[in-house]
N, CA, C and O atoms as CSV, one atom per row, in Angstrom:
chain,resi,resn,atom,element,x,y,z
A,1,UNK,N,N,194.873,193.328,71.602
A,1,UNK,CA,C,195.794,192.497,70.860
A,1,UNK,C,C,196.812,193.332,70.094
A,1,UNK,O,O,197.978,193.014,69.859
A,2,UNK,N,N,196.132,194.545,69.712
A,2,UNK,CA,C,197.219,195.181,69.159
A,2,UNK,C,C,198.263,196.107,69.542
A,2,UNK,O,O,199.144,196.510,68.782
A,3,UNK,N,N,198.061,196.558,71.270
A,3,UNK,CA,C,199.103,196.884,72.028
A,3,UNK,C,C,199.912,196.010,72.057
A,3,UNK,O,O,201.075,196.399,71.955
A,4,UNK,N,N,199.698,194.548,72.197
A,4,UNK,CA,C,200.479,193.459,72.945
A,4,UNK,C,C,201.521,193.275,71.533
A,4,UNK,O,O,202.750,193.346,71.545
A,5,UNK,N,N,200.734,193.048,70.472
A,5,UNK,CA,C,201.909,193.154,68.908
A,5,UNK,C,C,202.797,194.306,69.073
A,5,UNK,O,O,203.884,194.237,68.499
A,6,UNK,N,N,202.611,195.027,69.543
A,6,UNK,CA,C,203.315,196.498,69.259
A,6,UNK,C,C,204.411,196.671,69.803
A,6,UNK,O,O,205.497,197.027,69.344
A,7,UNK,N,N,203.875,196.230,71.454
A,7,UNK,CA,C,205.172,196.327,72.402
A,7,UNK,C,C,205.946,194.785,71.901
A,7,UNK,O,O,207.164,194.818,72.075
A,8,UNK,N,N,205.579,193.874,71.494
A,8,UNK,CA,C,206.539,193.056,71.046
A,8,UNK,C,C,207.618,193.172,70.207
A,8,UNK,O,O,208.811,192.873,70.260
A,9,UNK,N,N,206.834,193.714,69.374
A,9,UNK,CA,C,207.766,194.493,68.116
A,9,UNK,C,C,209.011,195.232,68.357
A,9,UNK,O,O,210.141,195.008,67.922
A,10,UNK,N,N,208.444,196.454,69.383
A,10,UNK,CA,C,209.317,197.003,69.902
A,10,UNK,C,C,210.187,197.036,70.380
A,10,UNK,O,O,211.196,197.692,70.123
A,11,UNK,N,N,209.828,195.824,71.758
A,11,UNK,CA,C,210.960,195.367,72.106
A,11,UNK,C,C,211.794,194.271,71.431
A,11,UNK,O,O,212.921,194.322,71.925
A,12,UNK,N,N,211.703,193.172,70.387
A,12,UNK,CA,C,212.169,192.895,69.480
A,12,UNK,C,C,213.522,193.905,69.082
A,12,UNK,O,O,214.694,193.876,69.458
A,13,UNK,N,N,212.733,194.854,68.090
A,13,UNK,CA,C,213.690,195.962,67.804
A,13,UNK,C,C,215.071,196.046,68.693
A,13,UNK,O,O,216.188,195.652,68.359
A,14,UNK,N,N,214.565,196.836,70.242
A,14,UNK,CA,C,215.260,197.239,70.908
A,14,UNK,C,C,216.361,196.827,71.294
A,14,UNK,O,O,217.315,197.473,71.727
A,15,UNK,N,N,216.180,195.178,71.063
A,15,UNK,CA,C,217.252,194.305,71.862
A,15,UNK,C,C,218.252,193.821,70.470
A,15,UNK,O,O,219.389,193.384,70.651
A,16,UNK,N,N,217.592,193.983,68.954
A,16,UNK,CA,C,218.271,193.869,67.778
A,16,UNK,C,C,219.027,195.278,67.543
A,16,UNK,O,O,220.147,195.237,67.033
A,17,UNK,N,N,218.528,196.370,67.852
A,17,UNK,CA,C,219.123,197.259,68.104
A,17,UNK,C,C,220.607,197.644,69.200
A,17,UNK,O,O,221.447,198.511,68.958
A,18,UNK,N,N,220.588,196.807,70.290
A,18,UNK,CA,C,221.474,197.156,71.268
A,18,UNK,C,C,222.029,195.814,71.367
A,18,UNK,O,O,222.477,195.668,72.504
A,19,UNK,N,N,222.211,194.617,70.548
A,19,UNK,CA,C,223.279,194.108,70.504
A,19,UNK,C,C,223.906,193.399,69.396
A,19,UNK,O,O,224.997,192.831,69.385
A,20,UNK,N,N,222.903,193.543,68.311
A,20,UNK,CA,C,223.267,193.051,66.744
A,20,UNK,C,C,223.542,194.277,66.326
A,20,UNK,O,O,224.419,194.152,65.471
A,21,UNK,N,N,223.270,195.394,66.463
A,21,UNK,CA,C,224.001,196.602,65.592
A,21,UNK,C,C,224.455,197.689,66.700
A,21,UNK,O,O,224.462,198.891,66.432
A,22,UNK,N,N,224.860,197.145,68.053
A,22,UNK,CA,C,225.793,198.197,68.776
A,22,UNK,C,C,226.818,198.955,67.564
A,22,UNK,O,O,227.201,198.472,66.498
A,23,UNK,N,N,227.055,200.106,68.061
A,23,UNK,CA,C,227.998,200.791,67.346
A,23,UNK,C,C,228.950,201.108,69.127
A,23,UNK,O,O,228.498,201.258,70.262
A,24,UNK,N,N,229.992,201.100,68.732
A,24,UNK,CA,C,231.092,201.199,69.926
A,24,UNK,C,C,231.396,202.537,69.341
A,24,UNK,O,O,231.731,202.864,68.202
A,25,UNK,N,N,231.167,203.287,70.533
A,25,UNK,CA,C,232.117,204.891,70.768
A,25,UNK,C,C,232.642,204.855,71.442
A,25,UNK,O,O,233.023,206.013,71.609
A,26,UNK,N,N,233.109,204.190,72.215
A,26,UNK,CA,C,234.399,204.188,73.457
A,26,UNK,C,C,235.748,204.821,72.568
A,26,UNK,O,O,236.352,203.999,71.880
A,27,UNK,N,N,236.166,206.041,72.560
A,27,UNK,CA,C,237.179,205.934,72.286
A,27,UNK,C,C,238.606,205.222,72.521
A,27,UNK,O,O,239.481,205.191,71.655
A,28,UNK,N,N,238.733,204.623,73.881
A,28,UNK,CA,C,239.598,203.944,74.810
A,28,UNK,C,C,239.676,202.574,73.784
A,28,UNK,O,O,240.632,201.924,73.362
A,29,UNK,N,N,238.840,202.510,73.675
A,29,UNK,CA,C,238.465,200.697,73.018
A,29,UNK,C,C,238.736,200.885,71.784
A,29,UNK,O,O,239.494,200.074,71.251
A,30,UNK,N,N,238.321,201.742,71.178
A,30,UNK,CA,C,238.502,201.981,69.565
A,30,UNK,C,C,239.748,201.906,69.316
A,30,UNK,O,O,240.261,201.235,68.419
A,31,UNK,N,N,240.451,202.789,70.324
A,31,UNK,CA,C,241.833,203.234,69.778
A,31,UNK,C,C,242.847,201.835,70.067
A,31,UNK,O,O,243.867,201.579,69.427
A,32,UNK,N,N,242.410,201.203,70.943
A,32,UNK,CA,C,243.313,199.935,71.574
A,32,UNK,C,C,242.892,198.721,70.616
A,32,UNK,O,O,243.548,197.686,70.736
A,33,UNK,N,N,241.716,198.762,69.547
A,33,UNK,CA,C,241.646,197.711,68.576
A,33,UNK,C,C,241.727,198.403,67.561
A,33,UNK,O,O,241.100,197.634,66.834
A,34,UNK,N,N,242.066,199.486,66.709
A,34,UNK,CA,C,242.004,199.830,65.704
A,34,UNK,C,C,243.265,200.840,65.876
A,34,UNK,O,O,243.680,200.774,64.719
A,35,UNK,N,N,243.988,201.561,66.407
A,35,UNK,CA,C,244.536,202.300,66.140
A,35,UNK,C,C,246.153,201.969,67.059
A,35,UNK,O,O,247.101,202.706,66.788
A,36,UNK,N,N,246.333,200.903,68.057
A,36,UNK,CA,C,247.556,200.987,68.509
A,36,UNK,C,C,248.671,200.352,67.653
A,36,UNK,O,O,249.747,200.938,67.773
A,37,UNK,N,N,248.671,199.465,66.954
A,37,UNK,CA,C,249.586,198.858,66.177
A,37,UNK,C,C,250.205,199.667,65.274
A,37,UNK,O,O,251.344,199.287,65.002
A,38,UNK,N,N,249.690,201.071,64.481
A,38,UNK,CA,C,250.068,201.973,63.975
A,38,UNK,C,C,250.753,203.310,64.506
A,38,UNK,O,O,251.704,203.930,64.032
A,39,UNK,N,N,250.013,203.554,65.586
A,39,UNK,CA,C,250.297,204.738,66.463
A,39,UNK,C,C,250.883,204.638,67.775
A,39,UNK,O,O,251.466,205.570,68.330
A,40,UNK,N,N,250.710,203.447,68.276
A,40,UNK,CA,C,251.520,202.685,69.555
A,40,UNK,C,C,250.870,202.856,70.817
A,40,UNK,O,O,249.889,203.566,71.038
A,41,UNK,N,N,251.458,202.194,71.567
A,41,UNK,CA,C,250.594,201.943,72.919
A,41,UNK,C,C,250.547,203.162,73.609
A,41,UNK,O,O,249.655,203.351,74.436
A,42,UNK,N,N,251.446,204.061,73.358
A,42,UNK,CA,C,251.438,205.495,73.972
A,42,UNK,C,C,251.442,206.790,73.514
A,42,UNK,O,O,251.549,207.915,74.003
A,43,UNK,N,N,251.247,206.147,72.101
A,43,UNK,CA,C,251.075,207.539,71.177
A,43,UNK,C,C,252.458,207.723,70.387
A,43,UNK,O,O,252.627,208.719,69.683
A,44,UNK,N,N,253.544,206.635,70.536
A,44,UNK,CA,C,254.822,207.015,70.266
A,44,UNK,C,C,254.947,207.006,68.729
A,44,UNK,O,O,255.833,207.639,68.154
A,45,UNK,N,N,254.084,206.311,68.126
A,45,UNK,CA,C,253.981,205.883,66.462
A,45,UNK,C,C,254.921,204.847,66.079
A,45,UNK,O,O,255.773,204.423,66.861
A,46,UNK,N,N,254.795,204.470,65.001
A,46,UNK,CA,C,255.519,203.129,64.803
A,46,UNK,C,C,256.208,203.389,63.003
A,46,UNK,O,O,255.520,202.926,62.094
A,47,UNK,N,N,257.144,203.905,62.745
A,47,UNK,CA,C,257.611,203.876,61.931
A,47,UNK,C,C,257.440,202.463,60.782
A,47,UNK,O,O,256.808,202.529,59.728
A,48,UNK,N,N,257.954,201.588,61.144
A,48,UNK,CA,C,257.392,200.469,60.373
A,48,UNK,C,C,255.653,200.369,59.815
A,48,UNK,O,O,254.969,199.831,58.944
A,49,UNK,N,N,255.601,200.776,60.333
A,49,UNK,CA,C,253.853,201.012,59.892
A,49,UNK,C,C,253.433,202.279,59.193
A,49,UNK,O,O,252.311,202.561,58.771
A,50,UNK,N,N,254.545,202.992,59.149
A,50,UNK,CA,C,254.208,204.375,58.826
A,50,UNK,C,C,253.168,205.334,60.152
A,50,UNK,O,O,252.311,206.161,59.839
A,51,UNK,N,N,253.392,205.096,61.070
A,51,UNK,CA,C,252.267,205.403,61.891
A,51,UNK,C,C,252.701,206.758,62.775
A,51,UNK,O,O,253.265,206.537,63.846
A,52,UNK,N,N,252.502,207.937,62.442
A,52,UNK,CA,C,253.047,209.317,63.238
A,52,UNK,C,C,252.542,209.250,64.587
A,52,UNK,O,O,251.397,208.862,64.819
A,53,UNK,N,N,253.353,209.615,65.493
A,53,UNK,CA,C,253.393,209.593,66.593
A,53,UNK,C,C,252.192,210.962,67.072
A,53,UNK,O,O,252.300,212.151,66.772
A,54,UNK,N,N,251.082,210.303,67.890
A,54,UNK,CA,C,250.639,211.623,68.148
A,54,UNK,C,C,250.519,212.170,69.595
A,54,UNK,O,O,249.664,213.021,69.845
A,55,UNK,N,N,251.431,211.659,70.639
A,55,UNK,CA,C,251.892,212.103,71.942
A,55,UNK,C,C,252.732,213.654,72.193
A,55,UNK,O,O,252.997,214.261,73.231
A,56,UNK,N,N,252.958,213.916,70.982
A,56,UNK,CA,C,253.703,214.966,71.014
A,56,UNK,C,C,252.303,216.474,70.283
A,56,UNK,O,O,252.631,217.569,69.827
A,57,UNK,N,N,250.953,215.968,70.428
A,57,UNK,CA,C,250.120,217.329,69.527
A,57,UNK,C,C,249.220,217.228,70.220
A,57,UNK,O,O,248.754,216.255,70.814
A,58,UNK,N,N,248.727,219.011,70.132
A,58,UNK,CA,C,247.672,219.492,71.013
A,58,UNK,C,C,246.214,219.010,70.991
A,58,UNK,O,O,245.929,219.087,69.796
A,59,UNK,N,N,245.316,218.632,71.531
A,59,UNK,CA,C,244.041,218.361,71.699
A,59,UNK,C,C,243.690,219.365,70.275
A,59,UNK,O,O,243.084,218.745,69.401
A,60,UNK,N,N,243.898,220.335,70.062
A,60,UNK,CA,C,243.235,221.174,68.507
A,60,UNK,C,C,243.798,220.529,67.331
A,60,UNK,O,O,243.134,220.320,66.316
A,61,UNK,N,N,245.064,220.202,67.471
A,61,UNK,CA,C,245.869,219.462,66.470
A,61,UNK,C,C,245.360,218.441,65.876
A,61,UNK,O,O,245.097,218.425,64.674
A,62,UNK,N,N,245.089,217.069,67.016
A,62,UNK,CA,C,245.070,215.950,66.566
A,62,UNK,C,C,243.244,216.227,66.090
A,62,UNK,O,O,242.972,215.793,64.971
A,63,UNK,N,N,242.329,216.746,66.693
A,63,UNK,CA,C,240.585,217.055,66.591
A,63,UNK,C,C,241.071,217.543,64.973
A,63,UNK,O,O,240.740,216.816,64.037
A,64,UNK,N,N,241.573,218.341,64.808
A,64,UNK,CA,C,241.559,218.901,63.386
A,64,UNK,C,C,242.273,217.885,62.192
A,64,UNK,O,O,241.936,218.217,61.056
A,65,UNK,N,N,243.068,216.874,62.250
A,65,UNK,CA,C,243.695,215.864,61.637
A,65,UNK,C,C,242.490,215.082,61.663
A,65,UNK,O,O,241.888,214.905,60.604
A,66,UNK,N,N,242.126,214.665,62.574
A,66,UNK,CA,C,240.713,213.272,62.502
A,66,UNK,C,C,239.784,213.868,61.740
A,66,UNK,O,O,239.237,213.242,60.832
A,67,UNK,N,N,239.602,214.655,61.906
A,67,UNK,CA,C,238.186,215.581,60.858
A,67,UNK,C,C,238.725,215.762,59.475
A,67,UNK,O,O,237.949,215.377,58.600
A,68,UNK,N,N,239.680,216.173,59.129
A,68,UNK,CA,C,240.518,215.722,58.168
A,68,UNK,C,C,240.614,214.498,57.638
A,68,UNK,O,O,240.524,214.164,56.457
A,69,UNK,N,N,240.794,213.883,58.549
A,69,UNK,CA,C,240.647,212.052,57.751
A,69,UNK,C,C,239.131,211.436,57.173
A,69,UNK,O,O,238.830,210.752,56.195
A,70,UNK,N,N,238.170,212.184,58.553
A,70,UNK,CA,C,237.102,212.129,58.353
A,70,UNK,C,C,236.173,212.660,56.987
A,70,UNK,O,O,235.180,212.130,56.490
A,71,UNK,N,N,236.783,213.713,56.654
A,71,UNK,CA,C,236.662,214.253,55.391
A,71,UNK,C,C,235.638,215.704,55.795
A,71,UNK,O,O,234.839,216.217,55.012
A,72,UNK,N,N,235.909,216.156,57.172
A,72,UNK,CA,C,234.961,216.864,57.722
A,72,UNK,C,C,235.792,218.291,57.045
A,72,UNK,O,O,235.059,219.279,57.076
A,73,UNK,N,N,236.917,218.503,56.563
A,73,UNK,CA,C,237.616,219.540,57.109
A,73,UNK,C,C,238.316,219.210,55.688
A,73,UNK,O,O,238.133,218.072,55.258
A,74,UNK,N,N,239.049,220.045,54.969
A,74,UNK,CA,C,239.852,219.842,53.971
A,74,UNK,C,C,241.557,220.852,54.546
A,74,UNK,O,O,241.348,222.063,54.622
A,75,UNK,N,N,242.211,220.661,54.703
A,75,UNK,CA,C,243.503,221.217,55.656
A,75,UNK,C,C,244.584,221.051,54.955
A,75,UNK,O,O,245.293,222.057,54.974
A,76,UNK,N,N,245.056,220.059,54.254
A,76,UNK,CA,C,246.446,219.848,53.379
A,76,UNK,C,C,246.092,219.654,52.100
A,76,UNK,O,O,246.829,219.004,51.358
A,77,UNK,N,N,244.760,220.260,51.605
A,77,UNK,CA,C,244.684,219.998,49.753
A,77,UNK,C,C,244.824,219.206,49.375
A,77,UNK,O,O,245.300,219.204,48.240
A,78,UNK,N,N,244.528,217.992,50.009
A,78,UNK,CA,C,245.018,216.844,49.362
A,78,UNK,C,C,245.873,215.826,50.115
A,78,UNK,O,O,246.299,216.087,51.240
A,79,UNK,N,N,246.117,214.708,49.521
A,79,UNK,CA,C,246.656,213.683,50.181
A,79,UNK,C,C,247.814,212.938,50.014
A,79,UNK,O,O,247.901,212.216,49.021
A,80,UNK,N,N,248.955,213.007,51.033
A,80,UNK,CA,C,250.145,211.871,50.509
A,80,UNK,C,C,249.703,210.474,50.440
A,80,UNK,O,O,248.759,209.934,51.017
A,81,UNK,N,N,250.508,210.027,49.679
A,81,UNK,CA,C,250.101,207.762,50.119
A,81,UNK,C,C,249.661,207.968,51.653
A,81,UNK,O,O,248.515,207.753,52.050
A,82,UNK,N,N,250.515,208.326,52.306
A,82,UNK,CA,C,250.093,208.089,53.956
A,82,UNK,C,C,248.822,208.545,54.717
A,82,UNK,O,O,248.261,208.175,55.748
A,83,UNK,N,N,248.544,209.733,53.559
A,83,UNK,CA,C,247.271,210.585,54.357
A,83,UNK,C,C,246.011,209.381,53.381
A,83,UNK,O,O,245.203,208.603,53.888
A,84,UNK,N,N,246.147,209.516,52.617
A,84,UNK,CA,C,245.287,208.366,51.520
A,84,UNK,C,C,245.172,207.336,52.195
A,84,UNK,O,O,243.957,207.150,52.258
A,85,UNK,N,N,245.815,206.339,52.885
A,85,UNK,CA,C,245.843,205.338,53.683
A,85,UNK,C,C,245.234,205.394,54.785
A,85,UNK,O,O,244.573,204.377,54.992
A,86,UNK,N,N,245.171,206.260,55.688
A,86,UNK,CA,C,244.728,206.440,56.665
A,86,UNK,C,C,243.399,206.859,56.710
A,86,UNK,O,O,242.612,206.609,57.623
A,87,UNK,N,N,243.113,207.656,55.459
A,87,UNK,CA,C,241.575,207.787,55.508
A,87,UNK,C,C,241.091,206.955,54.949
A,87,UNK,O,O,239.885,207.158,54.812
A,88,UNK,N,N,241.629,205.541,54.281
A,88,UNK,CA,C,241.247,204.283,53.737
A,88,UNK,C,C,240.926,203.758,54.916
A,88,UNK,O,O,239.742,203.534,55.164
A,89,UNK,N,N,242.173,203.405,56.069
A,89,UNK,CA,C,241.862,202.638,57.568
A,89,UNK,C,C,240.571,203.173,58.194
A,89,UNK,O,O,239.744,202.422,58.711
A,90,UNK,N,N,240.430,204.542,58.124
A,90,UNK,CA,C,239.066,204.910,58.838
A,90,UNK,C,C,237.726,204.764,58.250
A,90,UNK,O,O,236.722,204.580,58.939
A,91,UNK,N,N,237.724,204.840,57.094
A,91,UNK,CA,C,236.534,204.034,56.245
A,91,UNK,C,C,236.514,202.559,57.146
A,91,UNK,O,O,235.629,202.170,57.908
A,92,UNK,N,N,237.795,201.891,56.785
A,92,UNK,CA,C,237.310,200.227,57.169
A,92,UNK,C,C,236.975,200.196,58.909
A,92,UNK,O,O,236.176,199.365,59.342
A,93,UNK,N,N,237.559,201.028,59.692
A,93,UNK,CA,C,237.412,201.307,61.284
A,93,UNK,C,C,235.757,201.467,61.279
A,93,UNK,O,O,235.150,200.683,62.009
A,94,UNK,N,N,234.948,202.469,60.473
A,94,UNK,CA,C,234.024,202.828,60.660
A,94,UNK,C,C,233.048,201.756,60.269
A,94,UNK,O,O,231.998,201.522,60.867
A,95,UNK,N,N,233.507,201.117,59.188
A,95,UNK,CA,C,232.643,199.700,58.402
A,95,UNK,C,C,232.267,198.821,59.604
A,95,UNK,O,O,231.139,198.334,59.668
A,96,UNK,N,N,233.151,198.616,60.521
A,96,UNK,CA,C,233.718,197.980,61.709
A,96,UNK,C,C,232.369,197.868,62.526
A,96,UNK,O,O,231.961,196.812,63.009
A,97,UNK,N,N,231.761,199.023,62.615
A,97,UNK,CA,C,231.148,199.359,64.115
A,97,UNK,C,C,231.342,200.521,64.470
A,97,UNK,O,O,230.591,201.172,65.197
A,98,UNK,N,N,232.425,200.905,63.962
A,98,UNK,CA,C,233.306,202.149,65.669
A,98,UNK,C,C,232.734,203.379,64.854
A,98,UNK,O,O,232.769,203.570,63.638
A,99,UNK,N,N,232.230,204.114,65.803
A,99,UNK,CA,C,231.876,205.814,66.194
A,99,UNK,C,C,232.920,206.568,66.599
A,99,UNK,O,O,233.238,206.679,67.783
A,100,UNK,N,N,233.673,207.280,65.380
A,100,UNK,CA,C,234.978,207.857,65.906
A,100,UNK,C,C,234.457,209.543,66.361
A,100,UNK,O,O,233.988,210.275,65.490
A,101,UNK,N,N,234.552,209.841,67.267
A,101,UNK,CA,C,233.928,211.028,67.130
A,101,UNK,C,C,235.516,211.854,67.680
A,101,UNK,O,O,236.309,211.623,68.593
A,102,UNK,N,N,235.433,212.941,66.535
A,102,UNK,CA,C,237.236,213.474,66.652
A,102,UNK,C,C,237.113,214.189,67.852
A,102,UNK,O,O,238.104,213.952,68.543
A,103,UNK,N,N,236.343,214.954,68.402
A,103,UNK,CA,C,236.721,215.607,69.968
A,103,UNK,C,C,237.326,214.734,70.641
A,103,UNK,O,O,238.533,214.812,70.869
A,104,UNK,N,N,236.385,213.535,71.161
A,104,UNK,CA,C,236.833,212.704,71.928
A,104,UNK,C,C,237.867,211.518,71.597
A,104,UNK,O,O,238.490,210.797,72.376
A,105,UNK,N,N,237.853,211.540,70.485
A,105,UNK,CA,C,239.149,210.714,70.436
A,105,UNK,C,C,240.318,211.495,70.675
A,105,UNK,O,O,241.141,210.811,71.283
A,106,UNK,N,N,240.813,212.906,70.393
A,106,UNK,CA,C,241.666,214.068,70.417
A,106,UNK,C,C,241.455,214.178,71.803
A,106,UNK,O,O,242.459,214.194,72.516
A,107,UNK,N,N,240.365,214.255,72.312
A,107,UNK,CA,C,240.338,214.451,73.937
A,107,UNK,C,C,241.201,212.990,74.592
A,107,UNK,O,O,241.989,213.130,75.527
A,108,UNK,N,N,241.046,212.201,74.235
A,108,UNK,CA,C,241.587,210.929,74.729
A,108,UNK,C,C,243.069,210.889,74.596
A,108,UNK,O,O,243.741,210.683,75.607
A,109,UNK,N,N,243.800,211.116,73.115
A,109,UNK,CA,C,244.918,210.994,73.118
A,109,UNK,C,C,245.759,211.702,73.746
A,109,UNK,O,O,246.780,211.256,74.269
A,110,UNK,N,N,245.354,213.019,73.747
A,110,UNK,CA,C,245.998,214.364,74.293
A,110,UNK,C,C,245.768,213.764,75.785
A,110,UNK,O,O,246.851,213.318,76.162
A,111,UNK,N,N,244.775,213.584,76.771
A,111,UNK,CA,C,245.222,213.500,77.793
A,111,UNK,C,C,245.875,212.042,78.449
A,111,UNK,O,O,246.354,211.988,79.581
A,112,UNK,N,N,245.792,210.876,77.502
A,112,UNK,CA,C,246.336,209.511,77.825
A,112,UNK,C,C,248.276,209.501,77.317
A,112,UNK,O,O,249.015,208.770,77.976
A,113,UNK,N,N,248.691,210.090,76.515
A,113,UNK,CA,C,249.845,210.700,75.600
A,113,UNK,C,C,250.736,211.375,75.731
A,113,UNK,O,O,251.941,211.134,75.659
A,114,UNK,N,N,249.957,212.668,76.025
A,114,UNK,CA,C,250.550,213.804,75.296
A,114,UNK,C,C,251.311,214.130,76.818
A,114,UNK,O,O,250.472,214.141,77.719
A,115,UNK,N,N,252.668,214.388,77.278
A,115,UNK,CA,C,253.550,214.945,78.807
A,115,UNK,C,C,253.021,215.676,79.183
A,115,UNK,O,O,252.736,215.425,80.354
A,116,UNK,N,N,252.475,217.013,78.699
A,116,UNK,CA,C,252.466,218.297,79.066
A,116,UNK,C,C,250.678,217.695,79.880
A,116,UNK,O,O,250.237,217.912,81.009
A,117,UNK,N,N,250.254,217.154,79.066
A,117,UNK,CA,C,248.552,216.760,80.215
A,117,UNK,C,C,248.199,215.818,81.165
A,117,UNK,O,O,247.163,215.481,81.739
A,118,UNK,N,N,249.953,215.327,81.159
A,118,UNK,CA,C,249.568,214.157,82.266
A,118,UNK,C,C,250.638,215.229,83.255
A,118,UNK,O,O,250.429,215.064,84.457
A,119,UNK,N,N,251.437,215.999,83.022
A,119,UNK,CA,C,251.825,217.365,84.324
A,119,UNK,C,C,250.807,217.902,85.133
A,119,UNK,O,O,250.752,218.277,86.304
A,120,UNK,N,N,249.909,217.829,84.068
A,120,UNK,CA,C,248.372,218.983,84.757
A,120,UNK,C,C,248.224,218.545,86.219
A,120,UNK,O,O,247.364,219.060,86.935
C-alpha cells in the first residue's frame, strides 16, 4: 500500500510540475512574447520604446549586456533610466515563467539578427 501512495504522489507531483509550473526557456518564444515590441521583429529596436537595436552586436556583446541586466556582471557602474528599466522588464519577464539564459538568448539574437551570421 505504501508503494502504491508513493508512486501516486509522485506522479501527482510530476504532472503539477510539468504543466502548472513549466518554466519556458525557449529563447525563440521568450523573445517573440517579451522582448519584440521593444527591440523589434529583427533586432532593429524601436525608438519609441526606447528599445536599442541589437542586430548590429556580437554574440559576446549582447551575452555580456543580459548578464548585466541579469545582475550577473556589473559593466557600466550603474544604471541610466533605460538600463534601470530594462532590468525592471526582466525581473517582471522572469516573474512570468521565462528562463532567460544569456548564452542562448545572445546565441539566438546574433544568429536570427545580426548580417554578418546570417553571411556565414
Amino acid at each position: 500500500m505504501r508503494n502504491s501512495s508513493f508512486i501516486k504522489i509522485c506522479a501527482l507531483a510530476a504532472l503539477v510540475a510539468t504543466n502548472g509550473f513549466a518554466i519556458e526557456s525557449n529563447q525563440a518564444k521568450i523573445y517573440e512574447a517579451q522582448c519584440v515590441k521593444c527591440h523589434g521583429t529583427h533586432g532593429e529596436g524601436n525608438p519609441a520604446k526606447k528599445g536599442p537595436a541589437v542586430n548590429n552586436k556580437s554574440i559576446g556583446d549582447l551575452q555580456i549586456a543580459i548578464m548585466d541586466l541579469q545582475g550577473n556582471m556589473s559593466i557600466n557602474g550603474g544604471g541610466s533610466g533605460d538600463h534601470d528599466k530594462m532590468e525592471h522588464n526582466l525581473k517582471s519577464i522572469e516573474k512570468k515563467g521565462y528562463a532567460i539564459s544569456s548564452f542562448e538568448m545572445a546565441q539566438f539574437m546574433y544568429n536570427s539578427f545580426n548580417l554578418k551570421a546570417k553571411k556565414k
